[in-house]
N, C-alpha and C positions, 0 to 999 in steps of 0.2 A: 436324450440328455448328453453321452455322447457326442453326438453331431451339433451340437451347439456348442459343447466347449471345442470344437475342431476348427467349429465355423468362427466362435470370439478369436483362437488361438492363428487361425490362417487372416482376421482380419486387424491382429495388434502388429503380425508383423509388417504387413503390408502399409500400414498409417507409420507405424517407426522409419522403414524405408524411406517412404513416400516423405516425412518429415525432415529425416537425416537430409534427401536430397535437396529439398527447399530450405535448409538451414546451410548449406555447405555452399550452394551456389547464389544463393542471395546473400548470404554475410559479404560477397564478392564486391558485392554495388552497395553494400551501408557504409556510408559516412563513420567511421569510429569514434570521432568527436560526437558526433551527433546522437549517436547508441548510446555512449556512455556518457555524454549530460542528461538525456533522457533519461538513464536509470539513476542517476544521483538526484534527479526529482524524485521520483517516484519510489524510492530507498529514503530519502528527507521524509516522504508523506509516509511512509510505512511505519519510520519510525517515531513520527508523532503521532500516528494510530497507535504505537505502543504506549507515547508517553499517558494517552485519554485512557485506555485498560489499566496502566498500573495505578493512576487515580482514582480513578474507579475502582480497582479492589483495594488498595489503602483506605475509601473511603466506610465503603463497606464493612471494612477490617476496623472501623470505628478510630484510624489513626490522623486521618482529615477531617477535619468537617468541612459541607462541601456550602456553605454559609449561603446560597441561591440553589437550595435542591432541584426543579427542573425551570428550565430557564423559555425551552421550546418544546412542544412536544409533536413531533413528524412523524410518531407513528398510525395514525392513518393514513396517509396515504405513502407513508415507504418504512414498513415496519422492520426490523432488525431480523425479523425470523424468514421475512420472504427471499425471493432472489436475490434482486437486485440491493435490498436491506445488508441478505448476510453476504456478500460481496464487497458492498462499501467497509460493513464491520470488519470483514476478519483483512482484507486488501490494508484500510485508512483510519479504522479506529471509527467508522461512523456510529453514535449513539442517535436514536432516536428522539431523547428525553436528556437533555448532556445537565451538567453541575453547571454554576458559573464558575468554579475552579478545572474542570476539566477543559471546560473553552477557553481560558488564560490559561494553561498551561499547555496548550494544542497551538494556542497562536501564539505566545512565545516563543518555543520551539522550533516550531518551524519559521517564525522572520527570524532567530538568530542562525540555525541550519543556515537557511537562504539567505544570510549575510555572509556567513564563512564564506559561504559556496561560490557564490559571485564574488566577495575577496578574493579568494585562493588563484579561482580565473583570470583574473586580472593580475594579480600576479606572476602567476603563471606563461602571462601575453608578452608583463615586460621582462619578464628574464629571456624571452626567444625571440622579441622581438626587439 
């Protein structure tokens, strides 16, 4: 028992290390523009995975109605409890079975996000350029 926590403990530093250097020398060669429009995606999709959860517990919480209760249902073959399911859930807000208010409020959301966001840009382009 011992030598297993020795063995996890000698193999978290070595992956931290090993990490640290491929994070310090490859941030060297990423584009900084391109890192951080990637994460303002994927920050926009997170947070309208948040907007699809608090609909979903408002609805629950009996202060929506969710007026098209399930609209699709995908869990057979990508259910919320497996991997790749609870990855999209907790990452993007994926439901298996969505409201048709949780999908108008998901695709709202993110076209207006993703209108600021290409505004802002463009903006951003004529004041430097």
């Amino acid at each position: 028992s011992s030598d297993n926590s020795f063995f996890a403990i000698l193999l978290g530093i070595v992956a931290a290390i090993l990490l640290g250097y491929v994070i310090y020398f490859g941030a060297m060669k990423v584009s900084l523009s391109k890192f951080f429009t990637t994460m303002s995606v994927l920050l926009i999709l997170f947070a309208g995975g948040l907007v699809v959860h608090s609909i979903g517990e408002f609805t629950e919480a009996g202060l929506l109605q969710p007026v098209v209760d399930h609209v699709w249902d995908t869990g057979s073959f990508l259910p919320e409890e497996g991997i790749l399911g609870s990855f999209l859930h907790g990452m993007f807000g994926y439901v298996s079975s969505p409201s048709i208010v949780q999908i108008i409020a998901y695709v709202l959301y993110v076209a207006i996000a993703f209108w600021w966001f290409v505004r802002g840009k463009k903006l951003m382009q004529k004041r430097v350029g």
